[in-house]
C-alpha positions as a Markdown table, in Angstrom:
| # | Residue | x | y | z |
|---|---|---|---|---|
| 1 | Unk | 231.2 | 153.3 | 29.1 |
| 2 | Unk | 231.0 | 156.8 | 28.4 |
| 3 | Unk | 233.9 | 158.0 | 29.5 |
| 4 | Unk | 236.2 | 155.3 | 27.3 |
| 5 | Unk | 238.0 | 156.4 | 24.7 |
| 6 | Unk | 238.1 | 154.5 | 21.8 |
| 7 | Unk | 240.3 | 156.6 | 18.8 |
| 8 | Unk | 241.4 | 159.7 | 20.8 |
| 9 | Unk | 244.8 | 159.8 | 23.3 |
| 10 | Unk | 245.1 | 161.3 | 26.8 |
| 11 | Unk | 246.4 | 164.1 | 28.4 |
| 12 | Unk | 249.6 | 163.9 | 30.0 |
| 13 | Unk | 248.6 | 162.6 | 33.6 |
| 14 | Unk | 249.5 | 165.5 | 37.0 |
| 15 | Unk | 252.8 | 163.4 | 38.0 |
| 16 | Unk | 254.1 | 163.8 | 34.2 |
| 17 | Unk | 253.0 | 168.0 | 34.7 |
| 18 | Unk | 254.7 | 167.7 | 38.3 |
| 19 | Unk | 257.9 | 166.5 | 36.6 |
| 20 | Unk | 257.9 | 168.4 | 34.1 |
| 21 | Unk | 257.7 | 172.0 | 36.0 |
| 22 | Unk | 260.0 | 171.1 | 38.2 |
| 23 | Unk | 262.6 | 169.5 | 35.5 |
| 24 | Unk | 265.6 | 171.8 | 35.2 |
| 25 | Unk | 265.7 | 173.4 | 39.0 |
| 26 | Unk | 268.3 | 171.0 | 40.6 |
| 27 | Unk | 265.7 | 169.4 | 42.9 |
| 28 | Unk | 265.4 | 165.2 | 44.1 |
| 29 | Unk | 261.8 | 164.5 | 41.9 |
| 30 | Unk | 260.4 | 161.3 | 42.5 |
| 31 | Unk | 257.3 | 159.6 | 40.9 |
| 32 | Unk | 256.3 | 156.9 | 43.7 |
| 33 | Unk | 255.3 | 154.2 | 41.5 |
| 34 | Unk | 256.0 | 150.4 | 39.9 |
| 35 | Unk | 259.6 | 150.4 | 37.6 |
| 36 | Unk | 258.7 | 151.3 | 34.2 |
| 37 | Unk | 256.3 | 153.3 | 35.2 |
| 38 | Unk | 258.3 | 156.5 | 34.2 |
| 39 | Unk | 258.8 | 155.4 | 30.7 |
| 40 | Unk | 256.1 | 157.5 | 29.3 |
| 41 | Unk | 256.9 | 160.6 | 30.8 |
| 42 | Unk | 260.6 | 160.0 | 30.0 |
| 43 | Unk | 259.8 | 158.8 | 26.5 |
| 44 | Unk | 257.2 | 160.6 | 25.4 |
| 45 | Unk | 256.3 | 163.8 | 27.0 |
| 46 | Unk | 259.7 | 165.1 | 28.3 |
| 47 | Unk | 261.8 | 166.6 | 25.4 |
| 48 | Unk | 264.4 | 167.8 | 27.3 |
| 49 | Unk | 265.3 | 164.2 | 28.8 |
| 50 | Unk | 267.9 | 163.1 | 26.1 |
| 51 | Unk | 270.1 | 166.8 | 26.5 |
| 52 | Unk | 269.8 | 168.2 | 29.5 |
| 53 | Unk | 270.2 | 166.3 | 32.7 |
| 54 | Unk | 267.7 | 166.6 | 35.8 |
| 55 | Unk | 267.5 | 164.4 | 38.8 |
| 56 | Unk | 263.8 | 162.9 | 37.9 |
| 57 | Unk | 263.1 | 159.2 | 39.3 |
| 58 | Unk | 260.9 | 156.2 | 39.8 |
| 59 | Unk | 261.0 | 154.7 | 43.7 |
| 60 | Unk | 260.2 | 151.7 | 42.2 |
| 61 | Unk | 256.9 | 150.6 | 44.3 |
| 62 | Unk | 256.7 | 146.8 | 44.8 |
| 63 | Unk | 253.7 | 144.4 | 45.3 |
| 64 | Unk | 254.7 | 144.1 | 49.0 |
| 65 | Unk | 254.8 | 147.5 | 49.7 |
| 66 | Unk | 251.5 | 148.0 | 48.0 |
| 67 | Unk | 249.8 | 145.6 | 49.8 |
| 68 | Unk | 251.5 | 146.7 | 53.6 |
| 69 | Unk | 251.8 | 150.1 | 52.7 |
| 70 | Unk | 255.4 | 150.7 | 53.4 |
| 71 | Unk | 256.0 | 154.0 | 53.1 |
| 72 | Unk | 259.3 | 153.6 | 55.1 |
| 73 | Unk | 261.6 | 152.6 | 52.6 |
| 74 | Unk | 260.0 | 155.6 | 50.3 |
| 75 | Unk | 261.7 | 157.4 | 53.3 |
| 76 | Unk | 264.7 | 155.5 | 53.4 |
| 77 | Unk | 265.3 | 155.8 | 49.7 |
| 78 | Unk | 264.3 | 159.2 | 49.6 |
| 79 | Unk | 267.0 | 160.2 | 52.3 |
| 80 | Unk | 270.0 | 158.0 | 50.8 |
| 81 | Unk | 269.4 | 159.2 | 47.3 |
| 82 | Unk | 269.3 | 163.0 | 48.6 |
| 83 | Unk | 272.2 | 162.6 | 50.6 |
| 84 | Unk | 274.0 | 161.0 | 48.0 |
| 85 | Unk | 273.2 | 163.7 | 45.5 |
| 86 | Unk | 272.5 | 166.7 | 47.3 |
| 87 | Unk | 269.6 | 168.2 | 45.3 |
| 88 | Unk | 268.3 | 171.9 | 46.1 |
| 89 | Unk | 265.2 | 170.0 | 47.2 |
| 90 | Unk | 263.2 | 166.9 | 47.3 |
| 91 | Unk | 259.6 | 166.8 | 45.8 |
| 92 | Unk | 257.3 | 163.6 | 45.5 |
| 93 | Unk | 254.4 | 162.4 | 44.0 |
| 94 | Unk | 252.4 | 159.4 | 42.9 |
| 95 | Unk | 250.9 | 157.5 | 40.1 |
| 96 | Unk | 247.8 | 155.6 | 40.7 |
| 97 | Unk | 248.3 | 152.6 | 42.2 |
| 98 | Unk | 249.7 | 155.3 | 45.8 |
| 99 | Unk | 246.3 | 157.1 | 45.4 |
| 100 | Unk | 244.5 | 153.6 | 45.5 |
| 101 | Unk | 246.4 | 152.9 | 48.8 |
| 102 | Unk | 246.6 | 155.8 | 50.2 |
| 103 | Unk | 249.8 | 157.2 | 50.2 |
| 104 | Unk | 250.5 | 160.4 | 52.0 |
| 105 | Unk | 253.3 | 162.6 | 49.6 |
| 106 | Unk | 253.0 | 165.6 | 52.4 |
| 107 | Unk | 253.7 | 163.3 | 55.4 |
| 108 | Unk | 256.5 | 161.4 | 53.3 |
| 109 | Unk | 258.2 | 164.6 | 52.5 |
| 110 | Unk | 257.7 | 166.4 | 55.8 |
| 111 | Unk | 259.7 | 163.2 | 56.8 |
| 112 | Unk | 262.1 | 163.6 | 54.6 |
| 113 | Unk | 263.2 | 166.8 | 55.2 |
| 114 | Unk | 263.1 | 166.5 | 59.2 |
| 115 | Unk | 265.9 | 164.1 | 58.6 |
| 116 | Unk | 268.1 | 165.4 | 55.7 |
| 117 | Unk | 267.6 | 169.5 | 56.7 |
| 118 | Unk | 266.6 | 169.6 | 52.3 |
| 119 | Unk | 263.6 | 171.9 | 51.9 |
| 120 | Unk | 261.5 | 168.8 | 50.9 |
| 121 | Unk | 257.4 | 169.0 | 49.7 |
| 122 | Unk | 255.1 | 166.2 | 48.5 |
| 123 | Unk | 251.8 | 166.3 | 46.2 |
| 124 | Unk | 249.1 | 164.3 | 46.2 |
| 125 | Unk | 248.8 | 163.1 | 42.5 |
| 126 | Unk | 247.0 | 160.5 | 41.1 |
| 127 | Unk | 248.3 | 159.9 | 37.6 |
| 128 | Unk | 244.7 | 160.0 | 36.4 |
| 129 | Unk | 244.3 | 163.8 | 36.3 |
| 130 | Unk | 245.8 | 166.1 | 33.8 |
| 131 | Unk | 249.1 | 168.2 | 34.0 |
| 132 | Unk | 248.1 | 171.4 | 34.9 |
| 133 | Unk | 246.8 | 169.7 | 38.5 |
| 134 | Unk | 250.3 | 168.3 | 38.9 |
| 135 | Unk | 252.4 | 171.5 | 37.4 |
| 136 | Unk | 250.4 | 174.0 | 38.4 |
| 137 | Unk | 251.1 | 172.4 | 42.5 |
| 138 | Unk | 254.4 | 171.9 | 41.6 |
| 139 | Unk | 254.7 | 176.0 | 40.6 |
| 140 | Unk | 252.7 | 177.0 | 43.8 |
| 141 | Unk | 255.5 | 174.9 | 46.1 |
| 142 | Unk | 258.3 | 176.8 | 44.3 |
| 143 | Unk | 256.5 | 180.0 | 45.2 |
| 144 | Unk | 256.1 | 179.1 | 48.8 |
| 145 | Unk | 259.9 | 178.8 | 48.9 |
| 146 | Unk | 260.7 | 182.3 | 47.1 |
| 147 | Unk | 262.9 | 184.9 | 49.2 |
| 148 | Unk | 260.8 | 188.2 | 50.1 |
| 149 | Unk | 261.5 | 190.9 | 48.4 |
| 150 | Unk | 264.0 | 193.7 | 48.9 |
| 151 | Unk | 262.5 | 196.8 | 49.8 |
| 152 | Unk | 259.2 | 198.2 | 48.8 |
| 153 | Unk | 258.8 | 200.3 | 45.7 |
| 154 | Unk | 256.5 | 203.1 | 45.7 |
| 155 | Unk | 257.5 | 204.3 | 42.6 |
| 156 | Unk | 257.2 | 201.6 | 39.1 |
| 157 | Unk | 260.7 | 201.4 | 37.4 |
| 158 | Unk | 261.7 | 202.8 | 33.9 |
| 159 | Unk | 261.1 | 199.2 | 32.7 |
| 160 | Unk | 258.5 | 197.1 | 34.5 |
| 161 | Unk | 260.1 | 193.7 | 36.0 |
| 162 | Unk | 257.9 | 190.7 | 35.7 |
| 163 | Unk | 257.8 | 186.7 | 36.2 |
| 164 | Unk | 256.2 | 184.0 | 33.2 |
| 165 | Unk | 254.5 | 182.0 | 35.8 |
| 166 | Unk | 253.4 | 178.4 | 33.9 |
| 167 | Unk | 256.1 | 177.9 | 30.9 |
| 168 | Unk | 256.7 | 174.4 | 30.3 |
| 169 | Unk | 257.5 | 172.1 | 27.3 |
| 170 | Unk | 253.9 | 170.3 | 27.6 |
| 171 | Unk | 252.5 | 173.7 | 26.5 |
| 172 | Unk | 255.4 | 175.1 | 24.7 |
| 173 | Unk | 257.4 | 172.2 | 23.4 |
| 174 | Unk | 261.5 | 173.5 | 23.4 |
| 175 | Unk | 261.4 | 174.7 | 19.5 |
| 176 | Unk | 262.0 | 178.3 | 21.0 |
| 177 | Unk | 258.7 | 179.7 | 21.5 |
| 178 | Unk | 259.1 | 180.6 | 25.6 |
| 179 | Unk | 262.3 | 182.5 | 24.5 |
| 180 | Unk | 260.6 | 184.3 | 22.0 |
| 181 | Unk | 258.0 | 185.4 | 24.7 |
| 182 | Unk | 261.1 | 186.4 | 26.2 |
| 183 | Unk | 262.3 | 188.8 | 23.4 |
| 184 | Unk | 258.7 | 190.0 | 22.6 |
| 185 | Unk | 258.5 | 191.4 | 26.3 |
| 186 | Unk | 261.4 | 193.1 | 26.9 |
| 187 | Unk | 261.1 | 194.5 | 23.4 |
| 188 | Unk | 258.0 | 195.9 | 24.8 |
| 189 | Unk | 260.0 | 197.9 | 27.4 |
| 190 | Unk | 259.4 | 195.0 | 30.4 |
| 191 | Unk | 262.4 | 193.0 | 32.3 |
| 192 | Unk | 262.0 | 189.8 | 32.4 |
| 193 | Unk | 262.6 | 188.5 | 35.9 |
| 194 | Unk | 262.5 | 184.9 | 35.7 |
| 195 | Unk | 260.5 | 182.3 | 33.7 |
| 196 | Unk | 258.6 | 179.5 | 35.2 |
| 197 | Unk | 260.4 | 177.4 | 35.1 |
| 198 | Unk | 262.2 | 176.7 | 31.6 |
| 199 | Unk | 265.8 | 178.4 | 31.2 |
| 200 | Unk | 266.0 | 179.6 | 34.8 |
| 201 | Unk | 268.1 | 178.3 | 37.4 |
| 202 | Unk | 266.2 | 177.5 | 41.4 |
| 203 | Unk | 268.4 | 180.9 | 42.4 |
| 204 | Unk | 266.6 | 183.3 | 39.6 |
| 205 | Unk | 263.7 | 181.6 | 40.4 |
| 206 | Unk | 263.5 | 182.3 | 44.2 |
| 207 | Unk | 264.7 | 185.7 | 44.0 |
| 208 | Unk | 261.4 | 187.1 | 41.9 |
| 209 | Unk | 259.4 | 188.5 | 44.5 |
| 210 | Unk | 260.8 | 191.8 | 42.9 |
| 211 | Unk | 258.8 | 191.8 | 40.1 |
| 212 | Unk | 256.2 | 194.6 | 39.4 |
| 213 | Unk | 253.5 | 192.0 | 37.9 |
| 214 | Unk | 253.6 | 188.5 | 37.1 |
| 215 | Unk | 252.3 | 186.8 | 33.6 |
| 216 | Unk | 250.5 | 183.4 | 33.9 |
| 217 | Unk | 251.0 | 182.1 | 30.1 |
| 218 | Unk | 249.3 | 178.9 | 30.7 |
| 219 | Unk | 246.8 | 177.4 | 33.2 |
| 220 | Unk | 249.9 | 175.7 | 35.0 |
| 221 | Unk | 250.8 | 179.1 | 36.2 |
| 222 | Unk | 248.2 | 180.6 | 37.7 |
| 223 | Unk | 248.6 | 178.6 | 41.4 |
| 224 | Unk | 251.9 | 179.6 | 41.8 |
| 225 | Unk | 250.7 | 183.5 | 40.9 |
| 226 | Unk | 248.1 | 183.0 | 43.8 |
| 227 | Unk | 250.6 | 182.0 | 46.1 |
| 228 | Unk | 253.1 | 185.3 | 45.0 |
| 229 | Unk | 250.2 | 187.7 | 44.9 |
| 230 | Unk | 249.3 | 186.2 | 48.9 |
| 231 | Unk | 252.9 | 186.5 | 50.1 |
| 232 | Unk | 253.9 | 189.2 | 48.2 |
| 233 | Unk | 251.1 | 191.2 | 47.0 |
| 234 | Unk | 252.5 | 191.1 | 43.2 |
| 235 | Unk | 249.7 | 191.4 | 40.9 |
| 236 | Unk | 249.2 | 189.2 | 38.0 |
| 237 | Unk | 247.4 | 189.3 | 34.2 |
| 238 | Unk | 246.3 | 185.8 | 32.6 |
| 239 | Unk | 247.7 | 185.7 | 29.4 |
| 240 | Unk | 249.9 | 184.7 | 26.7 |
| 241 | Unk | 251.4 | 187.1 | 24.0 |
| 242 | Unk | 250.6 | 185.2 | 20.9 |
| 243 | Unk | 249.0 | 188.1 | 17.8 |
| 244 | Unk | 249.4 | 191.0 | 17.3 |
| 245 | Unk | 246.2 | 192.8 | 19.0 |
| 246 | Unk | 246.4 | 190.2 | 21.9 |
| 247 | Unk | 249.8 | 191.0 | 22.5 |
| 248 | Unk | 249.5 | 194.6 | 22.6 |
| 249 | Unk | 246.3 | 194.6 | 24.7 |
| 250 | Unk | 248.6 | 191.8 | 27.4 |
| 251 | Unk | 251.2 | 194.4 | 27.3 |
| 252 | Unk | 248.7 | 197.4 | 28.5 |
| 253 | Unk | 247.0 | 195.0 | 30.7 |
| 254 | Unk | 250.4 | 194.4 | 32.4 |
| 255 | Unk | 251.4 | 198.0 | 32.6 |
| 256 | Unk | 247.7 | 198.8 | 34.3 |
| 257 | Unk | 248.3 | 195.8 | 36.5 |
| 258 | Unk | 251.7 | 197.2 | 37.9 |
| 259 | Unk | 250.4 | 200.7 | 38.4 |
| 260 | Unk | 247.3 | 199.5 | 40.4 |
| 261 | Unk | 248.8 | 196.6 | 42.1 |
| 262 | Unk | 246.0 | 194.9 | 41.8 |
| 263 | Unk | 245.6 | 191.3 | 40.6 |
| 264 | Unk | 244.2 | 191.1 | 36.7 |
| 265 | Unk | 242.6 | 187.6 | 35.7 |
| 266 | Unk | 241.7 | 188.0 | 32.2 |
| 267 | Unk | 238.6 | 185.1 | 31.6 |
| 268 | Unk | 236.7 | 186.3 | 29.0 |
| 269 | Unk | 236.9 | 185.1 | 25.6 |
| 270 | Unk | 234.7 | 185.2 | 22.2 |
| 271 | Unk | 233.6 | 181.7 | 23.2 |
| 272 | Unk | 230.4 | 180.4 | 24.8 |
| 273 | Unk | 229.8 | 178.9 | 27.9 |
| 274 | Unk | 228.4 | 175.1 | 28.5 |
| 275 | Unk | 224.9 | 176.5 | 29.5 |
| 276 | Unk | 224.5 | 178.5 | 26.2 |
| 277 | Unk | 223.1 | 175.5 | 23.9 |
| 278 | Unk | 223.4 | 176.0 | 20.1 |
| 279 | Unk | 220.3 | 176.8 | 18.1 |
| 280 | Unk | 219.0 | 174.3 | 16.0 |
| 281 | Unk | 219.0 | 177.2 | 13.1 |
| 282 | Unk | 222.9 | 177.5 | 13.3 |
| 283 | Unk | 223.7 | 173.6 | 13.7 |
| 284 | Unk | 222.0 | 173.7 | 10.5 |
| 285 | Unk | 223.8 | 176.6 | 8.8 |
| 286 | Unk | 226.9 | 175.3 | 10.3 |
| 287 | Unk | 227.3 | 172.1 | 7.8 |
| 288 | Unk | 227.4 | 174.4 | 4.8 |
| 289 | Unk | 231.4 | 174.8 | 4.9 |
| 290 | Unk | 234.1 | 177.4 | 6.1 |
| 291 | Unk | 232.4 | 180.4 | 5.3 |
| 292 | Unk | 232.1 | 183.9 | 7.1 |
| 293 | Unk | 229.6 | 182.9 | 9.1 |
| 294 | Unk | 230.8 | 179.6 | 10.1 |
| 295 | Unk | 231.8 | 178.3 | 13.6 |
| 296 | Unk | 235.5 | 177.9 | 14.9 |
| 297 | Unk | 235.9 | 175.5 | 17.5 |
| 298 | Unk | 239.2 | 175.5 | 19.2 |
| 299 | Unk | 240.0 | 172.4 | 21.4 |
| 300 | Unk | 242.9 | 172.6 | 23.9 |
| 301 | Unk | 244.9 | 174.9 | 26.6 |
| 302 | Unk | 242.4 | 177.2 | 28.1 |
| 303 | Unk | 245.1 | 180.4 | 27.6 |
| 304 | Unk | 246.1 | 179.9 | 24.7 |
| 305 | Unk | 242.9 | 178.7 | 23.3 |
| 306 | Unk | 241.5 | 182.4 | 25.0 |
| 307 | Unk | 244.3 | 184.4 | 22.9 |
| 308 | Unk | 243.4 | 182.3 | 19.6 |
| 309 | Unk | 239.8 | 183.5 | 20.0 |
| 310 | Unk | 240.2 | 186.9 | 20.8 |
| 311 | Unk | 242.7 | 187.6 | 17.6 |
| 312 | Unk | 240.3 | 185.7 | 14.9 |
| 313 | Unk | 237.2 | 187.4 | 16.5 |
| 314 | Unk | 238.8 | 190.6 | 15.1 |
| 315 | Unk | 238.8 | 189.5 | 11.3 |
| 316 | Unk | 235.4 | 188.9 | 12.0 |
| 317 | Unk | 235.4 | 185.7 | 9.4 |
| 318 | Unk | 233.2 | 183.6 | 12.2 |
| 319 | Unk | 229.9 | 183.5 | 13.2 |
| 320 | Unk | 230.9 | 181.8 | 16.2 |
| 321 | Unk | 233.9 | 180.5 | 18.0 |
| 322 | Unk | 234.0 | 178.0 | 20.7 |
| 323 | Unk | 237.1 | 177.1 | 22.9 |
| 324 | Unk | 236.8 | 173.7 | 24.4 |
| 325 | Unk | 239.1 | 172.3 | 27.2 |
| 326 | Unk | 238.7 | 168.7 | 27.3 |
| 327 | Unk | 241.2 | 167.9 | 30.3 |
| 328 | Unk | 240.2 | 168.0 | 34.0 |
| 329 | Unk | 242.4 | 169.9 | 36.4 |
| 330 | Unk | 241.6 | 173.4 | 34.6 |
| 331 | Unk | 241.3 | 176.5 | 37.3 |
| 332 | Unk | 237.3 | 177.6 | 37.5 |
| 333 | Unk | 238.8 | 181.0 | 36.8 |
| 334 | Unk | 239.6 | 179.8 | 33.4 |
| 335 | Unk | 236.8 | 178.5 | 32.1 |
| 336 | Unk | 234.4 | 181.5 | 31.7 |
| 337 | Unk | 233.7 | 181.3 | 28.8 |
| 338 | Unk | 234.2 | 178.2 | 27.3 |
| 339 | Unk | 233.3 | 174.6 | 27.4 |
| 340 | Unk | 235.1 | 171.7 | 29.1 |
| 341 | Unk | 234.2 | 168.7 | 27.4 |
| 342 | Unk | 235.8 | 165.5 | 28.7 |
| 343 | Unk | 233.9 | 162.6 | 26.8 |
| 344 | Unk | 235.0 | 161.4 | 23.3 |
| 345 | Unk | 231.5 | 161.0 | 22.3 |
| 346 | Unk | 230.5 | 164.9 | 23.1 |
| 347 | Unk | 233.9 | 165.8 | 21.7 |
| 348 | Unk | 232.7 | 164.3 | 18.1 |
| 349 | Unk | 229.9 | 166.0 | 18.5 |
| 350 | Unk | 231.4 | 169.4 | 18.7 |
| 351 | Unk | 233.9 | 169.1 | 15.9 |
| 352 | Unk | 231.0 | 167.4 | 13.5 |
| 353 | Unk | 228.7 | 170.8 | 13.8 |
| 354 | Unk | 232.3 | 173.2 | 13.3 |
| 355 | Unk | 232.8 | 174.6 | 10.3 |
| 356 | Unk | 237.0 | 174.5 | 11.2 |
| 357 | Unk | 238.4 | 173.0 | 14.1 |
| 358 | Unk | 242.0 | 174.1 | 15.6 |
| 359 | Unk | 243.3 | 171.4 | 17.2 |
| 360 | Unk | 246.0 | 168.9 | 17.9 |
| 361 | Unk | 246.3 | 166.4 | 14.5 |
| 362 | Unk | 244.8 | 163.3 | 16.9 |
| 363 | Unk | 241.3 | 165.0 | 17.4 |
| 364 | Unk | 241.3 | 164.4 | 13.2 |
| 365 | Unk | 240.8 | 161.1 | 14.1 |
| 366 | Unk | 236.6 | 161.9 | 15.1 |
| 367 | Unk | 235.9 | 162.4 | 11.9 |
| 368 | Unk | 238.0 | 160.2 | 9.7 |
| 369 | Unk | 236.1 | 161.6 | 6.3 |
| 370 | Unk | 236.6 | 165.2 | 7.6 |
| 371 | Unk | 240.2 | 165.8 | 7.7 |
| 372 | Unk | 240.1 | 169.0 | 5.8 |
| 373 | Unk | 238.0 | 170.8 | 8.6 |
| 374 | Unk | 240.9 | 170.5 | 10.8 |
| 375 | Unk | 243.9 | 172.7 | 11.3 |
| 376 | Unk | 247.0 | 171.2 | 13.3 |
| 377 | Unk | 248.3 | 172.6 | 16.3 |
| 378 | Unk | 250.4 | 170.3 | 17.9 |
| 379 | Unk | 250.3 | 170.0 | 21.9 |
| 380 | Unk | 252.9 | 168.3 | 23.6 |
| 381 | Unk | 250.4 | 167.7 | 26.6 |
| 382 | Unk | 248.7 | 165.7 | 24.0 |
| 383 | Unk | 250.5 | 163.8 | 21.3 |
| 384 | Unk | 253.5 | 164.2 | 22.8 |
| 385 | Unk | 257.1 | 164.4 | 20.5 |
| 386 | Unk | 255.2 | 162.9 | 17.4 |
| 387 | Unk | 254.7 | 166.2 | 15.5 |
| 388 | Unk | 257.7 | 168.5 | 17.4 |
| 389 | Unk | 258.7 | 169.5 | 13.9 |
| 390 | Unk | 255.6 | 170.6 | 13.1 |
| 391 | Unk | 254.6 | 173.2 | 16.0 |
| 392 | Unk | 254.4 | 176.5 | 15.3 |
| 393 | Unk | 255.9 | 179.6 | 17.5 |
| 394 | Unk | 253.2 | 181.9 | 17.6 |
| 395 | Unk | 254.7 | 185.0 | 19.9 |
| 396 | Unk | 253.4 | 188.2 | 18.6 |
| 397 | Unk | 252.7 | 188.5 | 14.7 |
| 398 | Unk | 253.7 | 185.4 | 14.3 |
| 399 | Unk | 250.1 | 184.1 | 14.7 |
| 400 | Unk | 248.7 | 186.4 | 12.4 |
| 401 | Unk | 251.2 | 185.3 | 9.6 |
| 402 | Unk | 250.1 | 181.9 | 11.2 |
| 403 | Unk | 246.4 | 181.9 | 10.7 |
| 404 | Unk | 246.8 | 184.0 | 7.6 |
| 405 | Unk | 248.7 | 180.7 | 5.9 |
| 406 | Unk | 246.7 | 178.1 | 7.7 |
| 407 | Unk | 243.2 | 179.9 | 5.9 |
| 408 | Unk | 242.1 | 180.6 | 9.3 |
| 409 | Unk | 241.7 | 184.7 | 9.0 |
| 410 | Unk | 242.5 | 186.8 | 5.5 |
């Protein structure tokens, strides 16, 4: 029974983060699964789905099929529907009740696009794991597809180009904050390429092997930066450009990466790994109350949660600060560093020995007479639309101005 939840949500599942990446490139996207079945994503973790149209469906599994596996009308339906609407591609995946069965999503779409001539790709999802599993191999198909690049620099433009590999509304909600990235970066002397993959068009998108370096702004992007650095060689820097000292440090990381042309994974963090138990002496100290030498704990999105933690290590107002990623899926690469914490029980735990907690508002609900030790940072992956009005765009001094009002950091 350990791993039942009893107060806190879910993570939005790897079809919902497939989906989502792949929402507004013109492609066929099918979730292989019962009717209804699509009603959460639709409903609760896709803002875009009311304004802005995208060719996202359910196939509508039956008990039959399930029980003969018949992955031939997938095919069929898959086909008809592409040649009826003539997408850029066709891309498929599966809740849980495929993964129980066994349904291969590489064999259905090699199928597919034998018969229809559509570049067509399939990922084995199980609706059980997070959204960076599902977006992050939705990203990495996109960059299989990308034209090479023109010919070979040997010299770095006036103004570096690069790529934001991993932007999407289950890390960045649509209240602006990806095109403020936007603006902070080429205000910083860069071009920005393309942006992966909110605002872009498929065409952008596959013509970005140009770039100089890429920027992986959330966990969802890193894949897809493997896959360009293999083909292409284009180096990359882990980051997100949220404060002021993070940002500037991003932007020098990304100007060393382009000169070297070597890849830059940045995985350290003020945090402390899962092997490095807290002493006894500071779980002590830490239930006096917010003071300097409290602990932060900061629960959520390994790259952001990273950039949080290096900008209030520098007002130096915490003794300690631990970043926690309590969803499965998250790149090893990532986690240096910090915990990953999937049980509720352990995830009490944490927040009851923090001085202040940065979190989505749900995680208040561990400790119900502690509300005041948390400050809200909504997550779409998380709690979906509930509190859109309420998230924050963070890009450059923004957090500082941020965490200033929030009594994080003076």
């Amino acid at each position: 029974m350990r791993i039942v939840k009893r107060v806190l949500s879910t993570y939005s599942a790897d079809n919902f983060g497939f989906c989502s990446a792949l929402y507004e490139l013109g492609g066929l996207v099918v979730m292989h699964d019962a009717s209804g079945c699509n009603s959460t994503y639709n409903t609760h973790d896709e803002p875009r789905w009311y304004d802005t149209d995208s060719l996202v469906f359910i196939s509508g599994l039956t008990e039959k099929d399930a029980i003969f596996g018949n992955d031939g009308r997938l095919i069929d339906d898959l086909v008809k529907a592409a040649e009826e609407l003539h997408p850029r591609f066709v891309a498929v995946c599966g809740g849980p009740l495929p993964h129980i069965i066994g349904t291969d999503f590489r064999a259905v779409a090699k199928a597919v696009g034998r018969r229809t001539g559509i570049p067509s790709f399939g990922l084995q999802t199980n609706g059980m794991d997070s959204y960076i599993s599902g977006a992050g191999g939705a990203l990495a198909e996109i960059a299989e597809m990308v034209h090479p690049a023109g010919q070979k620099r040997f010299t770095l433009p006036a103004r570096i180009r690069i790529n934001l590999l991993g932007a999407t509304p289950l890390d960045f909600s649509v209240n602006g904050s990806v095109r403020e990235m936007e603006k902070y970066l080429e205000g910083q002397g860069f071009s920005v390429i393309s942006t992966w993959a909110m605002g872009n068009t498929l065409d952008r998108i596959l013509s970005s092997a140009d770039a100089d370096v890429n920027l992986v702004v959330s966990a969802c992007g890193l894949a897809a930066a493997k896959v360009l650095f293999r083909r292409f060689g284009t180096p990359f820097v882990v980051g997100v450009p949220v404060g002021r000292e993070n940002s500037r440090e991003i932007c020098e990381k990304l100007r060393e990466a382009a000169r070297a042309g070597t890849a830059s994974c940045r995985g350290e963090s003020g945090g402390q790994t899962k092997e490095q138990e807290i002493p006894e002496e500071d779980r002590a100290e830490s239930q006096d109350g917010p003071d300097a030498g409290g602990q932060l704990l900061i629960i959520g999105e390994p790259v952001l949660g990273d950039a949080l933690a290096r900008e209030i290590s520098l007002s130096g107002d915490f003794r300690r600060i631990r970043i926690v990623c309590p969803m499965p899926g998250v790149p090893s690469e990532l986690l240096s560093g910090k915990e990953q914490i999937l049980y509720e029980q352990e995830l009490r735990e944490a927040c009851r020995i923090a001085d202040r907690i940065i979190a989505d508002p749900l995680y208040r609900r561990l400790l119900p007479g502690e509300e005041g030790k948390f400050i809200s940072l909504p997550h779409t992956a998380y709690s979906g639309r509930y509190y859109e009005n309420e998230m924050p765009v963070l890009t450059g001094e923004r957090l500082d101005r941020w965490l200033s009002l929030s009594g994080v950091s003076k």
